[in-house]
Backbone as JSON, one array per atom type, in Angstrom:
{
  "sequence": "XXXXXXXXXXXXXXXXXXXXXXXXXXXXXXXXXXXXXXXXXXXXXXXXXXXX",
  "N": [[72.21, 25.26, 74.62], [69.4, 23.88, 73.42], [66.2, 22.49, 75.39], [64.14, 19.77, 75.09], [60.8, 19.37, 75.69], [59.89, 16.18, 76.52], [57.37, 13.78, 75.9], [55.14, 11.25, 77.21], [53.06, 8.99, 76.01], [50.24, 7.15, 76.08], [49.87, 4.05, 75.56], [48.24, 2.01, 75.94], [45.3, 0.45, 74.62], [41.61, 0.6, 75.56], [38.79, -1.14, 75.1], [36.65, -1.34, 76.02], [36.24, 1.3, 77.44], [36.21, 3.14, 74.98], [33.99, 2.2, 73.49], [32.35, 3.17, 74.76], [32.43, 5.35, 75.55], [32.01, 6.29, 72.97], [29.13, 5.81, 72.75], [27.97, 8.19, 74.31], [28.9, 10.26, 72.7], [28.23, 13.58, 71.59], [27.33, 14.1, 73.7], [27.14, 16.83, 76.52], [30.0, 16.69, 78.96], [32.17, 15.8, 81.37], [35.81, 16.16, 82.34], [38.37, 14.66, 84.26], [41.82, 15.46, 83.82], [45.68, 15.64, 84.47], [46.35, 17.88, 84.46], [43.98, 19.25, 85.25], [40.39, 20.0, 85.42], [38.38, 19.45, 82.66], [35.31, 20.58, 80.64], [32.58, 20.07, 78.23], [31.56, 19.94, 75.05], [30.84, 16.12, 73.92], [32.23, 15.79, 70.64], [34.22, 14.16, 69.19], [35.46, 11.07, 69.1], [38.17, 8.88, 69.5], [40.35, 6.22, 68.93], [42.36, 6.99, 70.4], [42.64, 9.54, 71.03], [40.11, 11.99, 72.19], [38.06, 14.29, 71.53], [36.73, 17.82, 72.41]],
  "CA": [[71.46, 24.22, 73.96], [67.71, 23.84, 73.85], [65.81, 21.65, 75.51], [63.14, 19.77, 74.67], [60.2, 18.67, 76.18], [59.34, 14.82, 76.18], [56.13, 13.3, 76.62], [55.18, 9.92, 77.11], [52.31, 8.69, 75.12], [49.87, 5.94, 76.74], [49.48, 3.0, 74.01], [47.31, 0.46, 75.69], [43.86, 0.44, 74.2], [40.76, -0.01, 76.37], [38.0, -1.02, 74.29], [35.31, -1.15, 77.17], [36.1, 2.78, 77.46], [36.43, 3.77, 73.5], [33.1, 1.94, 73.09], [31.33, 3.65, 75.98], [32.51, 7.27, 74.77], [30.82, 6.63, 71.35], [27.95, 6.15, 73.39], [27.81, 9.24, 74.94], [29.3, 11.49, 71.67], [27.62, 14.68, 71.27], [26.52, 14.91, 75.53], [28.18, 17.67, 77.77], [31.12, 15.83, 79.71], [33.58, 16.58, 82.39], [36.74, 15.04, 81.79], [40.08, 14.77, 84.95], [43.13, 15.23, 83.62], [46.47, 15.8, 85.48], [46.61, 19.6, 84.42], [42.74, 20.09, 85.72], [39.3, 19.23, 85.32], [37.59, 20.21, 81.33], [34.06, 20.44, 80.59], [32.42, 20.66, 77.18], [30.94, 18.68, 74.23], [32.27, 15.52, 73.35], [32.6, 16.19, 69.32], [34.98, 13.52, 68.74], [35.9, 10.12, 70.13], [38.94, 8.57, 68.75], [40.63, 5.0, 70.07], [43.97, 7.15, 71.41], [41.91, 11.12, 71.94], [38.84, 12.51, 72.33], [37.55, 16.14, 71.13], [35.37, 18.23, 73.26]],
  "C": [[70.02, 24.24, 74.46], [67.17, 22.37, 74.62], [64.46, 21.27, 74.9], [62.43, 18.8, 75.63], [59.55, 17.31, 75.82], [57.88, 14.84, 76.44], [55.74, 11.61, 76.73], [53.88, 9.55, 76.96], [51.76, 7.46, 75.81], [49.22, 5.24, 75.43], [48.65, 1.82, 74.53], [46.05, 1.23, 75.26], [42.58, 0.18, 74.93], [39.21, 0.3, 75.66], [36.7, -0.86, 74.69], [35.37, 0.44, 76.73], [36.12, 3.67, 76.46], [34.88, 3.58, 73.55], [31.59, 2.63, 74.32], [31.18, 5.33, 75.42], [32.32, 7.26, 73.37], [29.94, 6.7, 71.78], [27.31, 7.59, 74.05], [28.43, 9.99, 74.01], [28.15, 11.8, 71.64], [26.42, 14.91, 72.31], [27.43, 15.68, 75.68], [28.6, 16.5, 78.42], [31.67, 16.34, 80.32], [34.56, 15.08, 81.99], [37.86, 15.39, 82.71], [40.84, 14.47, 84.28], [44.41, 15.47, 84.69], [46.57, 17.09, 85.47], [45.18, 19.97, 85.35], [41.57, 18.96, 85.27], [38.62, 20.1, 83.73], [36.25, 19.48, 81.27], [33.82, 20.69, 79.27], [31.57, 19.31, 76.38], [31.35, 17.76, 73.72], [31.79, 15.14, 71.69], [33.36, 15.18, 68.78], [35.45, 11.93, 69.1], [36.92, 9.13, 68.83], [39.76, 7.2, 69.57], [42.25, 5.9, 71.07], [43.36, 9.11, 71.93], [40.58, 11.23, 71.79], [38.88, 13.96, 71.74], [36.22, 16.53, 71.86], [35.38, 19.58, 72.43]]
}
């Protein structure tokens, strides 16, 4: 049998930090995650992802 990988999805909203990263769309950014650290342009800002 296969498994499958879960994930668990963070659903609160933080409108301070949505409304800050419109502010700053389309600067270079660094961004910590738990896999690593990404760098790039931020292209996108969305209330649950971002796009760099």
């Amino acid at each position: 049998m296969r498994e499958i990988e879960s994930t668990t999805p963070i659903s609160q909203f933080c409108r301070s930090l949505y409304q800050t990263l419109i502010s700053i769309e389309g600067r270079l950014i660094s961004v910590q995650t738990t896999n690593g650290s990404l760098q790039g342009m931020l292209e996108s800002v969305m209330p649950d992802h971002i796009v760099l």
